[in-house]
N, CA, C and O atoms as a GROMACS GRO file, in nm:
protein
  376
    1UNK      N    1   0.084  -0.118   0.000
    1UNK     CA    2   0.000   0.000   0.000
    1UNK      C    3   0.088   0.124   0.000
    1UNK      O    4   0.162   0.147   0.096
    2UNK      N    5   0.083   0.203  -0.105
    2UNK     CA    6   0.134   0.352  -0.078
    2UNK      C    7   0.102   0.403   0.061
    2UNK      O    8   0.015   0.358   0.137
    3UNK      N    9   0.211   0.532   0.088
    3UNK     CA   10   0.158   0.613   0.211
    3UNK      C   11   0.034   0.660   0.212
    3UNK      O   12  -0.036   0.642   0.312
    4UNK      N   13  -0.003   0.710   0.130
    4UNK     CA   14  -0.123   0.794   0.176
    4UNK      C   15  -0.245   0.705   0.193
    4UNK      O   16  -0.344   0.756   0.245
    5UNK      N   17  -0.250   0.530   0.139
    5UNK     CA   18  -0.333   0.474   0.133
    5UNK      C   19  -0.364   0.480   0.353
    5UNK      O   20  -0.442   0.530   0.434
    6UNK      N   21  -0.238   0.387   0.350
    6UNK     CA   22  -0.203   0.336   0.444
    6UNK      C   23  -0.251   0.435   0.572
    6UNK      O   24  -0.288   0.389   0.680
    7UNK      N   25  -0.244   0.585   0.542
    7UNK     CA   26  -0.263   0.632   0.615
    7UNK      C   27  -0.388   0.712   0.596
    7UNK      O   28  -0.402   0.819   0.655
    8UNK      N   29  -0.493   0.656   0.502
    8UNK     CA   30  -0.602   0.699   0.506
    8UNK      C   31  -0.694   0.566   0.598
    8UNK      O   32  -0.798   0.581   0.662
    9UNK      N   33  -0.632   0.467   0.581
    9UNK     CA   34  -0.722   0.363   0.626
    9UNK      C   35  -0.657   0.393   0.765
    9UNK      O   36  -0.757   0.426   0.829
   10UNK      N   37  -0.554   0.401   0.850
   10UNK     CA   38  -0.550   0.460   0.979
   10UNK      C   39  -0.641   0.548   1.084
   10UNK      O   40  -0.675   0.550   1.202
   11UNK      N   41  -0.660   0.629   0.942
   11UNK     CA   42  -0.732   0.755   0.994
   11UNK      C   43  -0.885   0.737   0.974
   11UNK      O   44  -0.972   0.817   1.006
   12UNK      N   45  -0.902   0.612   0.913
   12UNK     CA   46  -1.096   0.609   0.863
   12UNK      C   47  -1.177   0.554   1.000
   12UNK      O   48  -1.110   0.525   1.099
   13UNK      N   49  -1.300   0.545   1.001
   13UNK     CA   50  -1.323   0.463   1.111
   13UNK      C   51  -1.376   0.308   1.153
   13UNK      O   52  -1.411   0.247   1.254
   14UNK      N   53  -1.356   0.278   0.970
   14UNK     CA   54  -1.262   0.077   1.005
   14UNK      C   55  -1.186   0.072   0.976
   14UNK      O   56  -1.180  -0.006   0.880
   15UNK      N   57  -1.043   0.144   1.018
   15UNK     CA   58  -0.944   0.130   0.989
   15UNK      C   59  -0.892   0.111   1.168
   15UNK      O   60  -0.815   0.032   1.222
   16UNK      N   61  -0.976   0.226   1.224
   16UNK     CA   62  -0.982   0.255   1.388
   16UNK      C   63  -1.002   0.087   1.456
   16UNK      O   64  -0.930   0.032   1.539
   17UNK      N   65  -1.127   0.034   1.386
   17UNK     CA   66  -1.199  -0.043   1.426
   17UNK      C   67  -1.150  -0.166   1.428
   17UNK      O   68  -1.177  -0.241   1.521
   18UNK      N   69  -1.061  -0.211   1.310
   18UNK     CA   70  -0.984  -0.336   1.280
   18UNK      C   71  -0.877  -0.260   1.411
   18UNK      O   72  -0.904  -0.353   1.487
   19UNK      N   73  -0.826  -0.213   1.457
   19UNK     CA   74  -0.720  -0.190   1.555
   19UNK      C   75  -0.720  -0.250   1.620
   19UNK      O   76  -0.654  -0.344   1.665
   20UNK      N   77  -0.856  -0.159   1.645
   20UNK     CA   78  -0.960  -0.227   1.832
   20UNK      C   79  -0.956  -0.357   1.821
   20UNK      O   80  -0.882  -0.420   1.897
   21UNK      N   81  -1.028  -0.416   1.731
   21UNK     CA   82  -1.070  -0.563   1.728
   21UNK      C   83  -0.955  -0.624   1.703
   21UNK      O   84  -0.988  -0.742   1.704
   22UNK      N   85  -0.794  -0.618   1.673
   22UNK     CA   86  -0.701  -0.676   1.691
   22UNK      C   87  -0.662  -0.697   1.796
   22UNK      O   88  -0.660  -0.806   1.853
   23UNK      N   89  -0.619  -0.577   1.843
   23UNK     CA   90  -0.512  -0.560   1.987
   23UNK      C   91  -0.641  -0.594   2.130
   23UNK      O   92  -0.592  -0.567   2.239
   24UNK      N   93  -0.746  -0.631   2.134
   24UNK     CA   94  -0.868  -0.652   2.208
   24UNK      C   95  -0.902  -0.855   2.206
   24UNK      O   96  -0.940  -0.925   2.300
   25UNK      N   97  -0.872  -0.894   2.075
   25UNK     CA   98  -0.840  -1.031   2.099
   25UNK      C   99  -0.702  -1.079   2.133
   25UNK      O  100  -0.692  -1.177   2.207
   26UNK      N  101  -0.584  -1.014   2.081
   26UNK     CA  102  -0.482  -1.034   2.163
   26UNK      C  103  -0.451  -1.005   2.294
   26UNK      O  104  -0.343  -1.044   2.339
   27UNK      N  105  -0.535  -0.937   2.368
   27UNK     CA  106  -0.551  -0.931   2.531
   27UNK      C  107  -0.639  -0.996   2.563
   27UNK      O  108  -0.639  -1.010   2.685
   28UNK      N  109  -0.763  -1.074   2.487
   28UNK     CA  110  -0.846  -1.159   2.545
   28UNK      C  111  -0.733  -1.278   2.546
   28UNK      O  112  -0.683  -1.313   2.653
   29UNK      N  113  -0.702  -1.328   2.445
   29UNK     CA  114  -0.586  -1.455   2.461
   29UNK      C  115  -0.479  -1.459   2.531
   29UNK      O  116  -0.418  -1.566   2.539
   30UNK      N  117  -0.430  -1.335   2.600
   30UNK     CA  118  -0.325  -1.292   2.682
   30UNK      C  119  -0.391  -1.316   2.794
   30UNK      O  120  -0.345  -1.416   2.849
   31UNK      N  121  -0.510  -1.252   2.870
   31UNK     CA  122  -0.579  -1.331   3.023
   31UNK      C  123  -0.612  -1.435   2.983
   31UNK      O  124  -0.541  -1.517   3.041
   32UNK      N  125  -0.713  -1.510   2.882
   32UNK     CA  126  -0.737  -1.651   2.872
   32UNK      C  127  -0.565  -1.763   2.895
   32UNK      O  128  -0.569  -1.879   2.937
   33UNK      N  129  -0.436  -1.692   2.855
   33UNK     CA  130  -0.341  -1.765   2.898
   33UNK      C  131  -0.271  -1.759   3.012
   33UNK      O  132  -0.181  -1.831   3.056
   34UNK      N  133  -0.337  -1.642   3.061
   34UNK     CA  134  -0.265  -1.638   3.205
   34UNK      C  135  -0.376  -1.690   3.316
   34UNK      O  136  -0.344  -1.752   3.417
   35UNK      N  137  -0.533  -1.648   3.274
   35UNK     CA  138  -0.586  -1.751   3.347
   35UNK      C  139  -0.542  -1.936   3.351
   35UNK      O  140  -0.543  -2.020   3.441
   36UNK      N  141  -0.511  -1.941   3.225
   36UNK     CA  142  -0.521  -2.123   3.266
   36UNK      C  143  -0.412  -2.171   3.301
   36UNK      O  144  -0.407  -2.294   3.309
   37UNK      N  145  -0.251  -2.065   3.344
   37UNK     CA  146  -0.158  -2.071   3.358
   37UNK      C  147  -0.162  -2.119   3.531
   37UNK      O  148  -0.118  -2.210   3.602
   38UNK      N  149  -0.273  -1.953   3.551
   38UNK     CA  150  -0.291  -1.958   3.754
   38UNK      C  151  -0.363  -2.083   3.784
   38UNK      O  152  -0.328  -2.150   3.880
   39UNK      N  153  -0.464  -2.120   3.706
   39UNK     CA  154  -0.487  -2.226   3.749
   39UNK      C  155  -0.495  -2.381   3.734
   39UNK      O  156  -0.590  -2.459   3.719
   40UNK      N  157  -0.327  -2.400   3.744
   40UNK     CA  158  -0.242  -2.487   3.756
   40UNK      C  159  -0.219  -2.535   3.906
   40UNK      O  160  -0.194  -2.641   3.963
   41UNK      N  161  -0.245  -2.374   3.945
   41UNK     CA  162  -0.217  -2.431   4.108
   41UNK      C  163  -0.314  -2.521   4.154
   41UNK      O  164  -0.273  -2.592   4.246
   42UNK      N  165  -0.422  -2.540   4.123
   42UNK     CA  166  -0.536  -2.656   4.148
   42UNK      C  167  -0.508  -2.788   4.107
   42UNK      O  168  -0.559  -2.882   4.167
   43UNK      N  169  -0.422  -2.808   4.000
   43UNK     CA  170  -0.380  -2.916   3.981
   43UNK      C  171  -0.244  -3.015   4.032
   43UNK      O  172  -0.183  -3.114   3.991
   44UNK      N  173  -0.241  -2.957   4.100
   44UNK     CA  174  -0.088  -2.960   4.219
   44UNK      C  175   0.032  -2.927   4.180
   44UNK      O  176   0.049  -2.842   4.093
   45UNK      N  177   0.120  -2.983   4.233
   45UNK     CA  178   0.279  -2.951   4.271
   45UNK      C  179   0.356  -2.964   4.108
   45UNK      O  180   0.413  -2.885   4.033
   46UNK      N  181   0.326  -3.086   4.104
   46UNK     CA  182   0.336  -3.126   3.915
   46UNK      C  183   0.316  -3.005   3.813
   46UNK      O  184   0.399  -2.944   3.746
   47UNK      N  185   0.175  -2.990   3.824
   47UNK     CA  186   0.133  -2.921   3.714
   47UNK      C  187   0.195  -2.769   3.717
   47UNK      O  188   0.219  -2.706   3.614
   48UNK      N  189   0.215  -2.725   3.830
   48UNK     CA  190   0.266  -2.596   3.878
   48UNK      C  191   0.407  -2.552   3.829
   48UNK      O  192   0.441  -2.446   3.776
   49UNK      N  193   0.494  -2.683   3.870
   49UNK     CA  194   0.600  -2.701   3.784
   49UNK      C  195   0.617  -2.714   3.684
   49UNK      O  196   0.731  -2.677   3.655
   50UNK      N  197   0.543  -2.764   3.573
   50UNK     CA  198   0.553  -2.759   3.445
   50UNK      C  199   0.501  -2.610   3.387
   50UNK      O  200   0.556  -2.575   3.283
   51UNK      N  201   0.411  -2.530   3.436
   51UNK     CA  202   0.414  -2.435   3.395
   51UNK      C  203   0.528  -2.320   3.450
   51UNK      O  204   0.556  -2.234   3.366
   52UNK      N  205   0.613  -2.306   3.613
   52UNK     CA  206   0.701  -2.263   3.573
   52UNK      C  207   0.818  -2.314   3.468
   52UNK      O  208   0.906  -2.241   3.423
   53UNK      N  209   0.807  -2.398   3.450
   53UNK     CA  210   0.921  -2.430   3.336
   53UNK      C  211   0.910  -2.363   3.196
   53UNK      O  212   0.987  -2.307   3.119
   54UNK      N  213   0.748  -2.402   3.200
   54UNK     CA  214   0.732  -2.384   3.045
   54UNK      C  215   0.726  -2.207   3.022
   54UNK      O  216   0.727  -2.152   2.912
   55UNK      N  217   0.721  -2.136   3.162
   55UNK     CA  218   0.773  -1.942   3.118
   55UNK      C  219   0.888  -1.906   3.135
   55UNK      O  220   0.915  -1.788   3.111
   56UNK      N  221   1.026  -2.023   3.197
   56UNK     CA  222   1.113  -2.016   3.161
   56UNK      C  223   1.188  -2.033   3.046
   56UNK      O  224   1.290  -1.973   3.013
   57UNK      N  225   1.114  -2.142   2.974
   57UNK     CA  226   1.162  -2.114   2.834
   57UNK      C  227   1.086  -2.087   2.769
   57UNK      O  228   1.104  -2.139   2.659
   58UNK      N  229   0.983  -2.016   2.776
   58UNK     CA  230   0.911  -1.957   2.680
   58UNK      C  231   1.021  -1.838   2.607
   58UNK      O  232   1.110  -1.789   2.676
   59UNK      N  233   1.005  -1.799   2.465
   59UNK     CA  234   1.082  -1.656   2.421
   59UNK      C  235   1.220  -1.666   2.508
   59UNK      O  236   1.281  -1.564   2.539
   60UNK      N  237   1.277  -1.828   2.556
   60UNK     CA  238   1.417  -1.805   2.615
   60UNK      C  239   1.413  -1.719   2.716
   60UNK      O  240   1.520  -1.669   2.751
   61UNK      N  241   1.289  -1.681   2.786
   61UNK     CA  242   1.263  -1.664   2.894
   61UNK      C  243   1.294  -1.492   2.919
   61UNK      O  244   1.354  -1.441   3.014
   62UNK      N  245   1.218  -1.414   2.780
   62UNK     CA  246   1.225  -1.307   2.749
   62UNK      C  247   1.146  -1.213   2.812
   62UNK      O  248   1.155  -1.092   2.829
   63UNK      N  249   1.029  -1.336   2.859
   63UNK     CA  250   0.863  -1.219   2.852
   63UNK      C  251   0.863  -1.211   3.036
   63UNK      O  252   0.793  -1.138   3.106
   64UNK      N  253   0.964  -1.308   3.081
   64UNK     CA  254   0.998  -1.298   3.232
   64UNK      C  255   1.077  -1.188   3.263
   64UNK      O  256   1.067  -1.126   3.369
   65UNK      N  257   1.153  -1.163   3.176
   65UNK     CA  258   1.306  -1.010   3.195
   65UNK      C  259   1.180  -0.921   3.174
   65UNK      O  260   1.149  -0.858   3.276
   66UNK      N  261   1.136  -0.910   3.116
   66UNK     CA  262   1.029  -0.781   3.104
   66UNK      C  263   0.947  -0.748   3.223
   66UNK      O  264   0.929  -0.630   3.252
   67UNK      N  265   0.902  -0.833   3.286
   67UNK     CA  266   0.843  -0.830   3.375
   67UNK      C  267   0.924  -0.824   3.534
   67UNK      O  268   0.864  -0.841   3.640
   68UNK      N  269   1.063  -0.797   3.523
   68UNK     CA  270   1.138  -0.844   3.641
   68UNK      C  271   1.100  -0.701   3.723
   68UNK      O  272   1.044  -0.610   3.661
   69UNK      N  273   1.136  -0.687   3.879
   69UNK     CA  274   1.149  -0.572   3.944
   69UNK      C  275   1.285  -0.539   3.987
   69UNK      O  276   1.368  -0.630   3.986
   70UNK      N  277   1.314  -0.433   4.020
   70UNK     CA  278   1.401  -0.428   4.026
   70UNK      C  279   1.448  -0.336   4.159
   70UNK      O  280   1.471  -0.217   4.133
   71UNK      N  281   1.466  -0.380   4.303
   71UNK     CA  282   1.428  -0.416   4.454
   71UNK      C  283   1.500  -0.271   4.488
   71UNK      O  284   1.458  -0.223   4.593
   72UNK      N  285   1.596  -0.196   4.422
   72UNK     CA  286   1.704  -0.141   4.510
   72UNK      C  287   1.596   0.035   4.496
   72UNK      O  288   1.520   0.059   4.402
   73UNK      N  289   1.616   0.112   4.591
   73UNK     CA  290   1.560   0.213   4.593
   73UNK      C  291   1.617   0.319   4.662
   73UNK      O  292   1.584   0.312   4.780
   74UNK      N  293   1.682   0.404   4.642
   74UNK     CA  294   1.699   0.548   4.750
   74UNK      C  295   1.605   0.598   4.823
   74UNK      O  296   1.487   0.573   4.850
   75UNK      N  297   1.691   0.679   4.853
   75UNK     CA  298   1.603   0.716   4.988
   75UNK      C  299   1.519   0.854   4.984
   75UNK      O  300   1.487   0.925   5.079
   76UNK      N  301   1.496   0.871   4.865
   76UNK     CA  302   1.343   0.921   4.773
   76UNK      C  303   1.271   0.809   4.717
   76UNK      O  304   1.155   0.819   4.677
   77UNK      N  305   1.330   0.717   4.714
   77UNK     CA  306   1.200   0.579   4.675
   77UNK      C  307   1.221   0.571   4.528
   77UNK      O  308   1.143   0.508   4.457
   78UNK      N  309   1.330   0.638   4.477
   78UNK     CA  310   1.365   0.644   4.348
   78UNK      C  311   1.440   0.516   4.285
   78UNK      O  312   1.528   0.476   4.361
   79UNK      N  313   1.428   0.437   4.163
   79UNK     CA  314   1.509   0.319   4.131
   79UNK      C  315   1.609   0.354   4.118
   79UNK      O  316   1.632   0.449   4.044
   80UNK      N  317   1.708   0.287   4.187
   80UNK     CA  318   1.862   0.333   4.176
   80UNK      C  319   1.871   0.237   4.003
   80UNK      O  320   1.839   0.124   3.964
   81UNK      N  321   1.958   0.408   3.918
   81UNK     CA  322   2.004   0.344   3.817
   81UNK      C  323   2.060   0.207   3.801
   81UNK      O  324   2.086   0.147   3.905
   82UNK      N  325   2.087   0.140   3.674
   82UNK     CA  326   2.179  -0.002   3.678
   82UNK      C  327   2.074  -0.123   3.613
   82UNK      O  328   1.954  -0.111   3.586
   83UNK      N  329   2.124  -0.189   3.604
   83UNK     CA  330   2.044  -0.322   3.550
   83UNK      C  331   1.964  -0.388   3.683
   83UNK      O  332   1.855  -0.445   3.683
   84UNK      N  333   2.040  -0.365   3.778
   84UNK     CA  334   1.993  -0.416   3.920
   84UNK      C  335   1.989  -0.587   3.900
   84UNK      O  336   2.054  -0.652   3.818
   85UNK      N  337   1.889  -0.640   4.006
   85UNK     CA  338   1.935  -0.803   4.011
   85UNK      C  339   1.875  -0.876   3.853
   85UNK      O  340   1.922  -0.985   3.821
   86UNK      N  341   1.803  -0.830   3.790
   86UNK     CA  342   1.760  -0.876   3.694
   86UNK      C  343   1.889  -0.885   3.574
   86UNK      O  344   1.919  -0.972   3.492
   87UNK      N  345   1.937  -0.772   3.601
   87UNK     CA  346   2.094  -0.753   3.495
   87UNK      C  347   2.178  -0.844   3.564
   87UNK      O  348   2.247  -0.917   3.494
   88UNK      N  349   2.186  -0.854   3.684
   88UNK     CA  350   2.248  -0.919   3.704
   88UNK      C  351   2.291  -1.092   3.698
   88UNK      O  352   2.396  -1.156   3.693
   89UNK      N  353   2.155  -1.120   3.703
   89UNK     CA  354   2.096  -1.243   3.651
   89UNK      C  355   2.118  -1.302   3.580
   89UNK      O  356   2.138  -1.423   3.580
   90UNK      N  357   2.121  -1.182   3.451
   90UNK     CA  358   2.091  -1.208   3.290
   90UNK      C  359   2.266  -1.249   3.269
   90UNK      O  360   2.313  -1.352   3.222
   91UNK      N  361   2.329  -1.144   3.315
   91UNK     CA  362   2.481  -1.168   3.280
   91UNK      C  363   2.554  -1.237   3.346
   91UNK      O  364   2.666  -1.272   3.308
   92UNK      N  365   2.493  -1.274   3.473
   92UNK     CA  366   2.579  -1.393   3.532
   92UNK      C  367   2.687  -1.331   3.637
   92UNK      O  368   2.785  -1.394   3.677
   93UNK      N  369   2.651  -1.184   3.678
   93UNK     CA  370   2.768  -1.134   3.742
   93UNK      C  371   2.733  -1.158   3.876
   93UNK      O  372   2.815  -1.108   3.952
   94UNK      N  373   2.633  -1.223   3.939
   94UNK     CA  374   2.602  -1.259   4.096
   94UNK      C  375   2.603  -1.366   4.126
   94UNK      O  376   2.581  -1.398   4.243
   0.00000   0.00000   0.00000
């Protein structure tokens, strides 16, 4: 599609609408997988374990770094710069 197509169907309002209805089933399938993820814990010790495994190697265990915290804070409550333990993790320096 040329630019101006591309950015007429952006700007139309099913262009809006195909958005919505994309990025709206990819968050329905995003809780539908994290619901049936949590409840693993009902299925015991086993099943619990296989799903941490299986978000450790999910994406090589990409979509977990994204989600890491990162504990250290001054004393304004501010994140102290740095990779913190998650960098640290990743590179193996702890």
């Amino acid at each position: 599609m040329p630019q101006a197509a591309t950015t007429t169907f952006w700007r139309s309002s099913i262009g809006r609408k195909v958005v919505m209805a994309v990025t709206g089933a990819i968050l329905f399938g995003f809780v539908l997988g994290h619901l049936a993820g949590n409840l693993t814990v009902y299925l015991g010790p086993e099943a619990l374990n296989g799903y941490a495994v299986f978000l450790r190697q999910f994406l090589h265990g990409a979509g977990l770094w994204v989600a890491s915290v990162d504990r250290g804070l001054n004393e304004k409550g501010y994140i102290v710069p740095g990779l913190g333990d998650a960098g640290d993790r990743l590179y193996g320096t702890k």
